[in-house]
Steps between C-alpha positions, in 0.01 A plus 500: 500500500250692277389277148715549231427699175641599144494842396632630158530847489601739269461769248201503262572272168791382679337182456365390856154332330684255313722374705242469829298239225846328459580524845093350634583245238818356642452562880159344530360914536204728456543891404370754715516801270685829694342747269332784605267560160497123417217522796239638197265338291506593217862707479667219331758600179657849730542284827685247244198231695672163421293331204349094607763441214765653709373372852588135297273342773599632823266666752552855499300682815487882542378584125170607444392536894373875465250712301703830327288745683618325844731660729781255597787517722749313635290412791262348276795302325616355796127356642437321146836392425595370837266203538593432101836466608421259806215296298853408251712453765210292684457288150906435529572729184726766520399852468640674209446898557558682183484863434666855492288690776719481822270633768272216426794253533667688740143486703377136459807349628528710801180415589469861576148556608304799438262736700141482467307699268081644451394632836484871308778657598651496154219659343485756783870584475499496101229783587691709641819481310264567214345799681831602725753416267795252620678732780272467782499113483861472487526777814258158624740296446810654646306539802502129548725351261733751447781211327229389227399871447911611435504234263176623272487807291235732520361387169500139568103451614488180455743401776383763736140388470605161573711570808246690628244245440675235678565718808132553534411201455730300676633761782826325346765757250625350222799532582440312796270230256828448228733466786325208672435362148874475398594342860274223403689172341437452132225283389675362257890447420575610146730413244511825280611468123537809311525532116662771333697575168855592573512785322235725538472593120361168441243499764368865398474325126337232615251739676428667151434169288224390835332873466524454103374158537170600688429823240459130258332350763244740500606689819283818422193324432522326862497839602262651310251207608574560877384872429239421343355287756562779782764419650645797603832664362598607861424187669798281638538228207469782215837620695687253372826556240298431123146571614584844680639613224302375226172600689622914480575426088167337441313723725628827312476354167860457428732230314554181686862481374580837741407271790694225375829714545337628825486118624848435394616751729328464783564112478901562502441774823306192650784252423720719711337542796437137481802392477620737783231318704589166463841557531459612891476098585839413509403132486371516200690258200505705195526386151596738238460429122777549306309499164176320353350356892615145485196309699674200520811568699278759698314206619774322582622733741186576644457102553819492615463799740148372614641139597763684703261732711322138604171550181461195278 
């Protein structure tokens, strides 16, 4: 049977940081944060980074592994974060994955492996879609992936350049690559936990007092420092909800309070699609707040559901 592992999901400010401290503390655990843009130095109040006052003395791995002008992907995730997860496991802790980005999650415990990258084709195909236009590379791709290539729209380079590279590079389609990847057995068994507020109202509020929260913290001076020492607004981190949108306001002169509303928005949208994420794995033990989060019976449950599933 594949390790065992704790996973609280959810929403963000659903309140998934606090309770993976609470949950490290009482099952003997580590966090392995599950956060896309906790990856960056230096991007700490619009990730929400957990503070060392927060982290209340438990390891926290994943945070602060990447420069902001560094691509990373969830290939990149998965070959940190893996042996992170086995050194706890290895130690006799229990790995506490925490975070909102589900194709990380969804990724590390697969064990879903990835194709290799840097022989040149990428740079030679991003050539010519930047010379030819997208058309011509997904007529490519139909020619020998036709599934993956009725699944992208014409406009979606990214993916395109990235089937392609993998089928020149490996003589293997993607299609092909995923397929073999999700007949593989897990790496690790999960326990999934959501959080999530009942009614939705609540959660959007609660959304609107974090975004508030880091305008006090001094959210558009993080990003006017990032700027400032080149990082570039186009790059992958500066795509983030907060810094995306703050980055266009500072960059044209504008108010920082515009982007505040901006953030608010985009954070809800994000909540969403979250939430319609985790909610594919029917496994998963949800548990909704009524009102004001109450950490205490939270824990309990989680405790309770842990001991169950065979953790602590």
């Amino acid at each position: 049977m594949p390790p065992k592992v704790l996973a609280i999901v959810g929403p963000t400010a659903s309140g998934k940081t606090r309770l993976g401290v609470a949950a490290a503390q009482a099952l003997n655990g580590e966090v392995v944060s599950v956060d896309s843009m906790q990856v960056y130095r230096r991007m700490d109040i619009g990730t929400a980074k957990p503070t060392q006052e927060e982290m209340e003395g438990v390891p926290h791995h994943m945070i602060d592994v990447a420069e902001p002008w560094e691509e990373f992907s969830a290939a990149r995730y998965v070959e940190l974060a893996a042996p992170c997860v086995d050194d706890i496991l290895a130690r006799g802790k229990v790995p506490i994955l925490v975070g909102g980005t589900g194709l990380y999650l969804d990724s590390l415990l697969s064990g879903r492996t990835f194709a290799p990258r840097s022989t040149g084709w990428r740079e030679k195909l991003q050539a010519r879609a930047e010379e030819e236009g997208t058309g011509p590379l997904l007529e490519e791709l139909r020619a020998v992936d036709p599934e993956a290539a009725g699944r992208l729209h014409p406009a979606d380079a990214k993916r395109i350049l990235r089937a392609l590279e993998i089928w020149h590079e490996t003589g293997i389609t993607i299609t092909q690559h995923d397929r073999e990847s999700r007949a593989r057995p897990p790496r690790y068994q999960a326990l999934r936990v959501g959080l999530s507020f009942a009614d939705r109202d609540r959660l959007r509020a609660r959304i609107d007092r974090r975004v508030d929260e880091m305008m006090d913290r001094g959210l558009a001076g993080e990003v006017a420092a990032l700027l400032a020492e080149g990082v570039p607004p186009r790059c992958t981190a500066m795509q983030a909800i907060g810094y995306k949108e703050m980055a266009a306001v500072l960059t044209a002169g504008g108010d920082p309070a515009a982007a505040a509303e901006e953030i608010k928005l985009r954070s809800r949208q994000y909540a969403k699609r979250q939430l319609t994420w985790f909610r594919r794995a029917a496994d998963t033990r949800w548990i909704l707040w009524e009102g004001r989060p109450d950490f205490s019976i939270a824990l309990q449950k989680t405790t309770g559901f842990a001991r169950a599933f065979g953790i602590g």
